[in-house]
N, C-alpha and C positions, 0 to 999 in steps of 0.2 A: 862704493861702500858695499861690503859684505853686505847679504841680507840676515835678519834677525835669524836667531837660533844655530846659524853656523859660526859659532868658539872657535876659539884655540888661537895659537900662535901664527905669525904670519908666514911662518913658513912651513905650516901645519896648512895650511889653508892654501899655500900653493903647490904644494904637494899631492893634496887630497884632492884639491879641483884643480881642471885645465887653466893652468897660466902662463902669462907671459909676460917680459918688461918692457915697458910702453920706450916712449922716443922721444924726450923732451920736452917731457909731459904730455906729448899725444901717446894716442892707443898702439900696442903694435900690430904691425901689417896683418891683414885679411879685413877687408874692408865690406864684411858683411854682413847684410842686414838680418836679424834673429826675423822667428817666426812669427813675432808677436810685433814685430817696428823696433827700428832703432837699431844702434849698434853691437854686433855679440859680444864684446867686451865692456866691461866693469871696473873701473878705478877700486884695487885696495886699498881703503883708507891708511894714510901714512906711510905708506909704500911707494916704489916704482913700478911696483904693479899692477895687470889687468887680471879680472877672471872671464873665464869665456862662457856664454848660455844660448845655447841656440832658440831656449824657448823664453821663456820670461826671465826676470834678471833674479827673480827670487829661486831659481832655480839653475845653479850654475851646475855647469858639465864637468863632470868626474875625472880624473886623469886617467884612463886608463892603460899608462905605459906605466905608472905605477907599481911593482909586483906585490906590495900591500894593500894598494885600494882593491885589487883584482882579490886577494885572497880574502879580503873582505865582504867581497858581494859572492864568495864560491860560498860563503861561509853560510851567508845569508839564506842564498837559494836551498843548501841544503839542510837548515833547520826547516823552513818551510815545504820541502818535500819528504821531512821524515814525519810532520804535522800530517801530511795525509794528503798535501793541496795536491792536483792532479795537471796543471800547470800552470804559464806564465802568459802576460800579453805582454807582447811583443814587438807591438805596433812601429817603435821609434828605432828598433836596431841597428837601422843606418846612421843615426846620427852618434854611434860610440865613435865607432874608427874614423878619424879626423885627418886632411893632411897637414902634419905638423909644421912644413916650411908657412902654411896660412897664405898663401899667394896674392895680392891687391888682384882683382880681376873689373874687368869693363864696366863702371857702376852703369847700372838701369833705371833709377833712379836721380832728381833732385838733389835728394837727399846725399849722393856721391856714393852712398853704397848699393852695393847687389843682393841680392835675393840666396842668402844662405840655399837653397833650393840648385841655383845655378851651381854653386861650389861639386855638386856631386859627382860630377865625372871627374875632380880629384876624388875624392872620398874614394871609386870605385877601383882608380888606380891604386890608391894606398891600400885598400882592400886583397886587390891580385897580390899584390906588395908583400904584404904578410902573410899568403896563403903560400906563397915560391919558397918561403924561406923555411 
C-alpha cells in the first residue's frame, strides 16, 4: 500500500518513486532488509507492483533515473538557495544511486533478507558506473 499523502496515478507513482514488478505475487528480487526491519519493497495497491524504501515504508525512494523527478528536486534546491539557505544535509546520499539489476545477495538474517547496509559495494559500483560515462 502506498503511504498516505502520495496521490496520483499508478503509474505516476511508479514513475515518481523507485519501482518494480514483483513475481507472482512476490516482491522482485533484491532481498533487502530496509534500515528500519523488514523488506525494501512495498506492494502497490491493485497493481503488479512494489515501491522500494530503504528507510521506513512511509518513505519510499525517488526514481532517480527519472529526468523529471531529477528536474524536480534541481528545481527544489534552487528556490531554496535563492531564499538565502546556505546549505543541505546530506547525510543519506549514498542511498540515491541504487543498483538497478537489485541482486538477491547472501541473507544474514532469519528473516531471509540482508542488511540493505551490505548491498553497498554494488551501489558503489553503480556509482564509478555513472561517473565513467
Amino acid at each position: 500500500m502506498v503511504p498516505k499523502g502520495i496521490g496520483g496515478s499508478g503509474r505516476r507513482i511508479r514513475t515518481v518513486f523507485l519501482s518494480s514488478k514483483g513475481k507472482e505475487g512476490h516482491p522482485p528480487s533484491g532481498n533487502y532488509r530496509s534500515y528500519f526491519g523488514g523488506s525494501v519493497w512495498e506492494p502497490i495497491e491493485g497493481t503488479e507492483y512494489y515501491y522500494f524504501h530503504a528507510f521506513a515504508k512511509e518513505q519510499p525512494d525517488l526514481n532517480w533515473t527519472n529526468p523529471k523527478v531529477r528536474k524536480e528536486i534541481y528545481r527544489m534546491i534552487n528556490w531554496w538557495l535563492e531564499k538565502g539557505v546556505a546549505g543541505f544535509r546530506i547525510d543519506a546520499i549514498i542511498n540515491i544511486k541504487k543498483d538497478l539489476d537489485f541482486p538477491d545477495m547472501e541473507p544474514d538474517g532469519k528473516d531471509g533478507l540482508v542488511s540493505y547496509t551490505k548491498s553497498s559495494s554494488n551501489r558503489w559500483k553503480a556509482w564509478k558506473k555513472c561517473y565513467r560515462s
